[in-house]
PDB file of the backbone (N, CA, C, O) and the ligand in Angstrom, with CONECT records:
HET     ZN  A 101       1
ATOM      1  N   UNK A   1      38.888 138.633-247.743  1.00  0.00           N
ATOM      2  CA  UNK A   1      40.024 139.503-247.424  1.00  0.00           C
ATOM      3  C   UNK A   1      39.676 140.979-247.616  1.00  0.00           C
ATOM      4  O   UNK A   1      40.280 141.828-246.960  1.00  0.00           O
ATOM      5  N   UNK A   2      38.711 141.320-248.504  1.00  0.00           N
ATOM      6  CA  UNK A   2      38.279 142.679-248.359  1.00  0.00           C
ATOM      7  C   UNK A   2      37.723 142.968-247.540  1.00  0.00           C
ATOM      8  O   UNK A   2      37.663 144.195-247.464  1.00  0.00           O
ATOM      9  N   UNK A   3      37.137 142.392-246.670  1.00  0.00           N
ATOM     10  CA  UNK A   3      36.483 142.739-245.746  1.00  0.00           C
ATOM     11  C   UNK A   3      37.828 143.336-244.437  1.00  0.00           C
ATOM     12  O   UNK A   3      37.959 144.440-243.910  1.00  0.00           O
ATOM     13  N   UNK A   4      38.272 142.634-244.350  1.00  0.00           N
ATOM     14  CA  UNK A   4      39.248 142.826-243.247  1.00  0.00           C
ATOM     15  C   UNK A   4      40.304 144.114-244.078  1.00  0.00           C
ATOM     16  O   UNK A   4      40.801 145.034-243.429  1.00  0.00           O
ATOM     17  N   UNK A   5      40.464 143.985-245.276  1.00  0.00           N
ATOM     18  CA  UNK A   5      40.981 145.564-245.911  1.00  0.00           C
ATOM     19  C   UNK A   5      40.213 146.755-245.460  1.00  0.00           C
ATOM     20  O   UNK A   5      40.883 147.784-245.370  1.00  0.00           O
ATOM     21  N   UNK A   6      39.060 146.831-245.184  1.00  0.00           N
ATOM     22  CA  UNK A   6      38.200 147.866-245.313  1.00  0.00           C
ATOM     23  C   UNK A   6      38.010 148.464-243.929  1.00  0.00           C
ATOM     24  O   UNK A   6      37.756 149.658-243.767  1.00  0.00           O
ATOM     25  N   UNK A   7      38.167 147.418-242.747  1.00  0.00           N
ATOM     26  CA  UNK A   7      38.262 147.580-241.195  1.00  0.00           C
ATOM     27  C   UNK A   7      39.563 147.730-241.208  1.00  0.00           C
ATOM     28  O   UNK A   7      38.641 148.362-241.726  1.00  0.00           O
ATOM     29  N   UNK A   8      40.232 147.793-241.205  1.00  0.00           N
ATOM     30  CA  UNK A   8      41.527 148.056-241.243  1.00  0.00           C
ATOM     31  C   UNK A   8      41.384 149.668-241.486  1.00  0.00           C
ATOM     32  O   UNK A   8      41.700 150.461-240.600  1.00  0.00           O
ATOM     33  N   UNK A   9      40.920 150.058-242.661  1.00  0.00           N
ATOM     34  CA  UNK A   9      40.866 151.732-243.403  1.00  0.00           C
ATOM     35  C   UNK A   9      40.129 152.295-242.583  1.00  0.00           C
ATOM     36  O   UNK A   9      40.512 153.262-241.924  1.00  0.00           O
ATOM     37  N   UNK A  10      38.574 151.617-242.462  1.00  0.00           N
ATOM     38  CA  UNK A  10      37.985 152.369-241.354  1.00  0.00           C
ATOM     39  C   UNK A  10      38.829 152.752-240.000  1.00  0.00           C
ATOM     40  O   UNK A  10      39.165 153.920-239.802  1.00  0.00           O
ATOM     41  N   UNK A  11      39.213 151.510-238.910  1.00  0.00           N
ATOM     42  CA  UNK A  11      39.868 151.865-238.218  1.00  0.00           C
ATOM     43  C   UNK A  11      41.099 153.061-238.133  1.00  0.00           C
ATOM     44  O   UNK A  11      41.223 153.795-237.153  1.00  0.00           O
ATOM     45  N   UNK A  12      41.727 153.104-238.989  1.00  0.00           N
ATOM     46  CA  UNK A  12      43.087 154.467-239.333  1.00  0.00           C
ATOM     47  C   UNK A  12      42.400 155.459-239.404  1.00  0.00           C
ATOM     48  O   UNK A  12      42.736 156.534-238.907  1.00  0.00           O
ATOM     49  N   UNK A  13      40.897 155.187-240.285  1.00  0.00           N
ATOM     50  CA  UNK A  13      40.639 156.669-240.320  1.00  0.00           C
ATOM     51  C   UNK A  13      39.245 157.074-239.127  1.00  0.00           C
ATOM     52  O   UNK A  13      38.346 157.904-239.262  1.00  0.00           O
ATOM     53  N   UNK A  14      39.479 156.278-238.168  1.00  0.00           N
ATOM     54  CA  UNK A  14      39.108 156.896-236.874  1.00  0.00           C
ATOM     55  C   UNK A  14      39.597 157.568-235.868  1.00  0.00           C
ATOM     56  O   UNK A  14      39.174 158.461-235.133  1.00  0.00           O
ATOM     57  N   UNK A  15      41.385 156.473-236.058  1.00  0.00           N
ATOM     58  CA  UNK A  15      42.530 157.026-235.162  1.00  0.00           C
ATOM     59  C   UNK A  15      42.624 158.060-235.552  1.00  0.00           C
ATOM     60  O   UNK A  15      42.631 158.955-234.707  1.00  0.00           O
ATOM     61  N   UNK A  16      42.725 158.393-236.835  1.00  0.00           N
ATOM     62  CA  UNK A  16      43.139 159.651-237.605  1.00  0.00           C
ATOM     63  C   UNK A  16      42.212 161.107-236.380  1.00  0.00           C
ATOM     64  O   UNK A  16      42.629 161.848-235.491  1.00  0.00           O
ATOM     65  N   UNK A  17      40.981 160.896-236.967  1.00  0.00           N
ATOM     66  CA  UNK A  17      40.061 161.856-236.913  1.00  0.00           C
ATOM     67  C   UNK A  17      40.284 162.088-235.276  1.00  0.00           C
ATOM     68  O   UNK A  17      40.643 163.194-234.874  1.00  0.00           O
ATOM     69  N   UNK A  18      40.050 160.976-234.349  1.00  0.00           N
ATOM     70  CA  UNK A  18      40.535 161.262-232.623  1.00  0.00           C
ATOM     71  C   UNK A  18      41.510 161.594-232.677  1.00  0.00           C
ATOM     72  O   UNK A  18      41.940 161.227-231.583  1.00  0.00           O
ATOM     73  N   UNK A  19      42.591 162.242-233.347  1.00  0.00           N
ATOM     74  CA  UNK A  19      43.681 162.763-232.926  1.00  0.00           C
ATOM     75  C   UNK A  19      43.796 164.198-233.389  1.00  0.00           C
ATOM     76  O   UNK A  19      44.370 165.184-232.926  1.00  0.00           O
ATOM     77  N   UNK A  20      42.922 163.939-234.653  1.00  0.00           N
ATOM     78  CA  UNK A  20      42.667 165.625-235.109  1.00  0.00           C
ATOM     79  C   UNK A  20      42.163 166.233-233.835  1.00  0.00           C
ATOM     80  O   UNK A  20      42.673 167.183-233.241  1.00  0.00           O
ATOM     81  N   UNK A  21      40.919 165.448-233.441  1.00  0.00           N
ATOM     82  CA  UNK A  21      40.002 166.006-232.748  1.00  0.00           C
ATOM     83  C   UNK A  21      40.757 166.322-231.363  1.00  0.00           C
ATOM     84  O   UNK A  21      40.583 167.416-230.826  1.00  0.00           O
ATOM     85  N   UNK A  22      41.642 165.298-230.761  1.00  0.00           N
ATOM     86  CA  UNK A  22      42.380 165.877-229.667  1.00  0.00           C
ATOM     87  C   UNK A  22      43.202 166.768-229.650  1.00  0.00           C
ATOM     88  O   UNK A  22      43.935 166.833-228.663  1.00  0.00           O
ATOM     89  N   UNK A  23      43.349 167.713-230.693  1.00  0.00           N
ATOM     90  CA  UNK A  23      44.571 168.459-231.574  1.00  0.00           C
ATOM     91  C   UNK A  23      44.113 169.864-231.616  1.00  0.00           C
ATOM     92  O   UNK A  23      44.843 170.854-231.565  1.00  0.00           O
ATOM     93  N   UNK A  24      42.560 169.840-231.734  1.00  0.00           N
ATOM     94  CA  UNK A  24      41.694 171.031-232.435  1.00  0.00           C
ATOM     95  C   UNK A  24      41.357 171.405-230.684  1.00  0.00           C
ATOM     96  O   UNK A  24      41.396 172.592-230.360  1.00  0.00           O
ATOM     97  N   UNK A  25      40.990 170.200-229.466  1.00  0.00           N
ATOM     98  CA  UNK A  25      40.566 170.632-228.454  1.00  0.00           C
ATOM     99  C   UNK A  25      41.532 171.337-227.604  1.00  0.00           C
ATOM    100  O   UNK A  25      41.204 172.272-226.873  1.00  0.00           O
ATOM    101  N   UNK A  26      42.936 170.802-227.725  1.00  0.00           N
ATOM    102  CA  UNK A  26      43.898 171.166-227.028  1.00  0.00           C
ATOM    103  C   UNK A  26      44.356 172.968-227.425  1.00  0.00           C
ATOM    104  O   UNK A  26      44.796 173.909-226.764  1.00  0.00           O
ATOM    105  N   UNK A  27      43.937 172.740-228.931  1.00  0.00           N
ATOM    106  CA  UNK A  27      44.551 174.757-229.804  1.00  0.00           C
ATOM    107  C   UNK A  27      43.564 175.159-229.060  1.00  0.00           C
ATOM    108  O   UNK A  27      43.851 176.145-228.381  1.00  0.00           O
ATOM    109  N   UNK A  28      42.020 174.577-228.879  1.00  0.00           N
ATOM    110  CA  UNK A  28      40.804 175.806-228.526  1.00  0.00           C
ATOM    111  C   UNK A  28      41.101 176.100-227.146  1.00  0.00           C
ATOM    112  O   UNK A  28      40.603 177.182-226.836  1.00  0.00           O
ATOM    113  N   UNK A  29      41.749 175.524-226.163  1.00  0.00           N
ATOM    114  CA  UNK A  29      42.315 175.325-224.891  1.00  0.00           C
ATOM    115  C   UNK A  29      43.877 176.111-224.247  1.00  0.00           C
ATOM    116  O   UNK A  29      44.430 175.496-223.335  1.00  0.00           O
ATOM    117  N   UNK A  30      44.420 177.203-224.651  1.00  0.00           N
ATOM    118  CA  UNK A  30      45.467 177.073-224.345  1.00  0.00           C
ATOM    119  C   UNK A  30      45.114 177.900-222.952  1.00  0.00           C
ATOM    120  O   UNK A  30      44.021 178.363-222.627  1.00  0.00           O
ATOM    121  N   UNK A  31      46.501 177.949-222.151  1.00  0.00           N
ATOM    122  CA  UNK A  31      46.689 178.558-221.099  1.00  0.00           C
ATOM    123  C   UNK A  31      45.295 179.205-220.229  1.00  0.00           C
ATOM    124  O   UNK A  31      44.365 178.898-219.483  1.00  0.00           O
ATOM    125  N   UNK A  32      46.149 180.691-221.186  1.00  0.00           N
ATOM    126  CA  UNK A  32      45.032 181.700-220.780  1.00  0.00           C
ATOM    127  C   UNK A  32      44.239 182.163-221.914  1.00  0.00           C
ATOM    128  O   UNK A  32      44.606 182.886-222.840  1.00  0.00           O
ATOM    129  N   UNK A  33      42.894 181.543-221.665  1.00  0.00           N
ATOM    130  CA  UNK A  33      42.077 181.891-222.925  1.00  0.00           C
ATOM    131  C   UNK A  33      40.790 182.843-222.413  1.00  0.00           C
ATOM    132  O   UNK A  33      40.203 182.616-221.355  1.00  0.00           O
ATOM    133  N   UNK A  34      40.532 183.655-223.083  1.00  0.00           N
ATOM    134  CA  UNK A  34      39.006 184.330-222.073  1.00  0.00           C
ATOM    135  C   UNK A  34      37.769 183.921-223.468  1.00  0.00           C
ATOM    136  O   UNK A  34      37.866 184.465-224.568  1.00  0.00           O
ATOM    137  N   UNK A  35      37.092 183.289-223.264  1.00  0.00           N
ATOM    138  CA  UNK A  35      35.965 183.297-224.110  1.00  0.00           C
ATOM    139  C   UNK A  35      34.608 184.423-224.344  1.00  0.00           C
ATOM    140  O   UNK A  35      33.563 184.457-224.994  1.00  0.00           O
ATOM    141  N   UNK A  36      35.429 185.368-223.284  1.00  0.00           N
ATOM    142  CA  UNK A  36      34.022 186.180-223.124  1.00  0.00           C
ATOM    143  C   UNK A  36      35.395 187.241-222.583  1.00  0.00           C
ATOM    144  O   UNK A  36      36.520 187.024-222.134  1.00  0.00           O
ATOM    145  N   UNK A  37      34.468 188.643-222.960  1.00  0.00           N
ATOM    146  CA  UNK A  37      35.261 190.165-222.701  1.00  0.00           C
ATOM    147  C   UNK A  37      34.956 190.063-221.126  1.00  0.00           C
ATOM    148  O   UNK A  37      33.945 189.642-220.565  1.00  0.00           O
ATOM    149  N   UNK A  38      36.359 190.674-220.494  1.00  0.00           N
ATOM    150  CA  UNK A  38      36.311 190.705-219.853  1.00  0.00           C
ATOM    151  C   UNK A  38      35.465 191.904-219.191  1.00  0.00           C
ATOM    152  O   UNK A  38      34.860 191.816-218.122  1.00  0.00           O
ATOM    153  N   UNK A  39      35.529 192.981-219.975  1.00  0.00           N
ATOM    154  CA  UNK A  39      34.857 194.355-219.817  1.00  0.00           C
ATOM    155  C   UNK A  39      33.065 194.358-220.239  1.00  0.00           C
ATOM    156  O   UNK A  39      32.167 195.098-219.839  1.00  0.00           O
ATOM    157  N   UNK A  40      33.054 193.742-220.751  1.00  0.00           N
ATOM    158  CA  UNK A  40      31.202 193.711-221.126  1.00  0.00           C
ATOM    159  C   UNK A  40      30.728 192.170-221.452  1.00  0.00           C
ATOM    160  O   UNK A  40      29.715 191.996-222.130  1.00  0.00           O
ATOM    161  N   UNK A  41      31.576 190.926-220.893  1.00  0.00           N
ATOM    162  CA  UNK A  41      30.737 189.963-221.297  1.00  0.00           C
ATOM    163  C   UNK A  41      30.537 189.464-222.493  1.00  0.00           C
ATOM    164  O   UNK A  41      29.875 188.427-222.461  1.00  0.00           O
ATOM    165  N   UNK A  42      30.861 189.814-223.539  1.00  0.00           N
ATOM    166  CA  UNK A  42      30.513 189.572-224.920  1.00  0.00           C
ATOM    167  C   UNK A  42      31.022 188.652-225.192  1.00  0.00           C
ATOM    168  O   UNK A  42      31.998 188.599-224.443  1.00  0.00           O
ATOM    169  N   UNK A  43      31.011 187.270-226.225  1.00  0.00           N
ATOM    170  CA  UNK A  43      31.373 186.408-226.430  1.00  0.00           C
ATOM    171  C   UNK A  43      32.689 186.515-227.271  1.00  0.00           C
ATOM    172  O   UNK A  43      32.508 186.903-228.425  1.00  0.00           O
ATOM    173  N   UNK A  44      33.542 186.335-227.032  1.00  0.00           N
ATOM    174  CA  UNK A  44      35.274 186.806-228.087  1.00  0.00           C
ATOM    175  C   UNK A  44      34.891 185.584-229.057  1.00  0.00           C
ATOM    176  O   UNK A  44      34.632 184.407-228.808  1.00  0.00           O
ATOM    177  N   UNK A  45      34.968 186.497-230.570  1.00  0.00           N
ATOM    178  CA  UNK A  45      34.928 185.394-231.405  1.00  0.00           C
ATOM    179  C   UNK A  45      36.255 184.138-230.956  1.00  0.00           C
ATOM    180  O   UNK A  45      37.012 184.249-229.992  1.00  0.00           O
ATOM    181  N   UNK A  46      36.234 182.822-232.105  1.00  0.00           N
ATOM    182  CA  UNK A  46      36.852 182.247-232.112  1.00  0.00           C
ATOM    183  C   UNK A  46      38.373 182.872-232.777  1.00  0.00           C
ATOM    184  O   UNK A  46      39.515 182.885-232.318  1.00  0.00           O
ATOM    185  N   UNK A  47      37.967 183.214-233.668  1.00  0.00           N
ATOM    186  CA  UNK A  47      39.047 184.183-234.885  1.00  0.00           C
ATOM    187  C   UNK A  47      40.069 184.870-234.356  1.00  0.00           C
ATOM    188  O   UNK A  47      41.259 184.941-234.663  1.00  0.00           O
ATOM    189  N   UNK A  48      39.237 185.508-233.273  1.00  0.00           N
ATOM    190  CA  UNK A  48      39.558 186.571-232.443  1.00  0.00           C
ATOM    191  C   UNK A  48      41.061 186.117-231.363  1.00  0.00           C
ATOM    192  O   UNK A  48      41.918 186.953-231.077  1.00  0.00           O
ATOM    193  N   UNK A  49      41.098 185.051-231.020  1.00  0.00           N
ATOM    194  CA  UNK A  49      41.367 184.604-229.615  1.00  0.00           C
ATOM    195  C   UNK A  49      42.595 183.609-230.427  1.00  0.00           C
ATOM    196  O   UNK A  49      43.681 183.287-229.943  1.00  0.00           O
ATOM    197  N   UNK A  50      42.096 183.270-231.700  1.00  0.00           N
ATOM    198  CA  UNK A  50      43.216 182.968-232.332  1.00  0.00           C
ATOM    199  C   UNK A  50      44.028 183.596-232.883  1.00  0.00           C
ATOM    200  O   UNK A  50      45.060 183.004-233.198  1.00  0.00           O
ATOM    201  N   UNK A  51      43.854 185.378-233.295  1.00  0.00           N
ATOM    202  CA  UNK A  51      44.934 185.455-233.653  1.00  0.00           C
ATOM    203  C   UNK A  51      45.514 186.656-232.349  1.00  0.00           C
ATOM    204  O   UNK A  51      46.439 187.416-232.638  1.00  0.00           O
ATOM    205  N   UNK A  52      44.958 186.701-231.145  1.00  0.00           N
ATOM    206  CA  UNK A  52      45.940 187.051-229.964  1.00  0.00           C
ATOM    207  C   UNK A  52      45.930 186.201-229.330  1.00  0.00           C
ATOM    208  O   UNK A  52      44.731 186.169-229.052  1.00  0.00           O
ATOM    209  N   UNK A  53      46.427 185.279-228.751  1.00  0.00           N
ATOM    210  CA  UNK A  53      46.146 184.411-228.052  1.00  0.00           C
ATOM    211  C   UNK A  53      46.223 185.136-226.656  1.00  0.00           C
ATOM    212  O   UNK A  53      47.074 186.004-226.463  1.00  0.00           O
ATOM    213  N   UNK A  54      45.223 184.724-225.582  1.00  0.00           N
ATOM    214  CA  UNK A  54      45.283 185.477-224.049  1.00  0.00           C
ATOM    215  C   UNK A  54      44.390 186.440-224.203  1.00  0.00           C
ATOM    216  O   UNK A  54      44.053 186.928-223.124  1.00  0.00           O
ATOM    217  N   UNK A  55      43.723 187.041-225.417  1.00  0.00           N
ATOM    218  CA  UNK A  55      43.316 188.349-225.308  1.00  0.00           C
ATOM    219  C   UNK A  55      42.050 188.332-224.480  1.00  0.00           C
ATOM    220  O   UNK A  55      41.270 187.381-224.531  1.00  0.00           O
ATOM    221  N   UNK A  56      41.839 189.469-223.661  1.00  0.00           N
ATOM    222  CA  UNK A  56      41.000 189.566-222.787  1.00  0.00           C
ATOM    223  C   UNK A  56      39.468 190.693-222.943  1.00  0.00           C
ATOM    224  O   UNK A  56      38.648 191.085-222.113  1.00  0.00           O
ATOM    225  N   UNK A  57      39.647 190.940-224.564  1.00  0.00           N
ATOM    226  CA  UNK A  57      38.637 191.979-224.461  1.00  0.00           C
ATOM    227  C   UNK A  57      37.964 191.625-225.557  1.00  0.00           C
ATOM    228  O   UNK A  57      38.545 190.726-226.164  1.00  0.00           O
ATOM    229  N   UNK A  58      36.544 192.127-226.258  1.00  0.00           N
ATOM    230  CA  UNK A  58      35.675 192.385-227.350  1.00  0.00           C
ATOM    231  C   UNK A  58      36.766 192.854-228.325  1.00  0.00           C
ATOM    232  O   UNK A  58      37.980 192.722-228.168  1.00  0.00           O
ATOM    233  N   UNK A  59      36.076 193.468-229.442  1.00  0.00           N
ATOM    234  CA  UNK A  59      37.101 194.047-230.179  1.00  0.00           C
ATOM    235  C   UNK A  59      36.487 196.021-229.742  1.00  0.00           C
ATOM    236  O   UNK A  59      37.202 197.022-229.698  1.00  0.00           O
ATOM    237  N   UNK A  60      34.995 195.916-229.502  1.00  0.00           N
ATOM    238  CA  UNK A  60      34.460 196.994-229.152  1.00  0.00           C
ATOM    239  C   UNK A  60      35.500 197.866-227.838  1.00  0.00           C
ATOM    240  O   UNK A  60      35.874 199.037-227.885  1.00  0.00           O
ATOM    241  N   UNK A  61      35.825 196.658-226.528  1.00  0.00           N
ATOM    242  CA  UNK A  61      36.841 197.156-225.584  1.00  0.00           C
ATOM    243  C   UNK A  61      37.788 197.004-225.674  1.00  0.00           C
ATOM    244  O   UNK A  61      38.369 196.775-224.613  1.00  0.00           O
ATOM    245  N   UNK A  62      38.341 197.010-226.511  1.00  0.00           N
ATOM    246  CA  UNK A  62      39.645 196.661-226.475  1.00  0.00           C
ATOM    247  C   UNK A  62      40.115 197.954-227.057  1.00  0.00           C
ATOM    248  O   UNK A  62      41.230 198.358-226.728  1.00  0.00           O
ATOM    249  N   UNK A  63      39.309 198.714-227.970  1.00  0.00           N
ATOM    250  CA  UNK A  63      39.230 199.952-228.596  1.00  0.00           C
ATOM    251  C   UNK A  63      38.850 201.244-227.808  1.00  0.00           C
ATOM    252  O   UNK A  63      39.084 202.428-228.052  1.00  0.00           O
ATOM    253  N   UNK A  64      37.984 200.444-226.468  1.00  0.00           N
ATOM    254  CA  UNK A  64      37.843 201.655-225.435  1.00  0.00           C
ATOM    255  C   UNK A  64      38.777 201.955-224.501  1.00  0.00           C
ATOM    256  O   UNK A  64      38.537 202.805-223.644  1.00  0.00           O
ATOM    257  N   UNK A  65      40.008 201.263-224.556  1.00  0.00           N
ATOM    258  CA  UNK A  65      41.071 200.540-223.707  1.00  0.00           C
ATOM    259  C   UNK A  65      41.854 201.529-224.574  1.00  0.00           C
ATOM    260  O   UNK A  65      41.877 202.691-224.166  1.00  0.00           O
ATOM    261  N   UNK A  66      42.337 201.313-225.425  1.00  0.00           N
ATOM    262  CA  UNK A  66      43.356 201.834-226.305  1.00  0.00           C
ATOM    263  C   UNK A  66      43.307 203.662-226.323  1.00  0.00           C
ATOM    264  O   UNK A  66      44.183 204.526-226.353  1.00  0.00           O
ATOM    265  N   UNK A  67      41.658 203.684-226.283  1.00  0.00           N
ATOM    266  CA  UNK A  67      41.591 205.469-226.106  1.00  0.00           C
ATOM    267  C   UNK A  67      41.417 205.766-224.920  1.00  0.00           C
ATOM    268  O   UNK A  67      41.370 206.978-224.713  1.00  0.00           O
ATOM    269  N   UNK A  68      41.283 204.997-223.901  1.00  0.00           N
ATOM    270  CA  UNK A  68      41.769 205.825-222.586  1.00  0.00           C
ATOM    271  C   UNK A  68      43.137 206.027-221.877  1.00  0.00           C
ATOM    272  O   UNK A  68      43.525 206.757-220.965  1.00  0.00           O
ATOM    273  N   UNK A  69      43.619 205.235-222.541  1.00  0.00           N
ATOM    274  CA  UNK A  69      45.511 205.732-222.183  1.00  0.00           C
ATOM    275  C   UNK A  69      45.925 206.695-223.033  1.00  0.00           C
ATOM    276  O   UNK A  69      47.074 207.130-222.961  1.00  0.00           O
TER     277      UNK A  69
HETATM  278 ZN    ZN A 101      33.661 193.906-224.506  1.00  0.00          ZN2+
END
């Protein structure tokens, strides 16, 4: 019977983890995401994109943006 206790735990904690994991792909995914500046290419951190979501620039252009208006 332990045996079948233990597949049992394993199993939950697979469902578990595929649902995190479908959870974490869907946040890295929203709408409009740019992974890269739109102005120079640069890779937008992750950090970055999480805490604007949509944002479209480096942090370098986004600062060259701000002083040309
Ligand atoms: Zn840039």
């Amino acid at each position: 019977m332990a045996d079948f206790c233990d597949i049992g735990a394993e199993r939950t904690e697979q469902m578990l983890s595929d649902a995190l994991e479908a959870r974490r792909l869907r946040a890295a995914r929203p709408a409009i995401d740019h992974h890269f500046c739109l102005d120079c290419d640069a890779p937008i951190p992750l950090k970055r994109r999480e805490a604007l979501p949509g944002v479209e620039t480096c942090v370098d252009c986004q600062g060259l943006r701000e002083r040309r208006k």
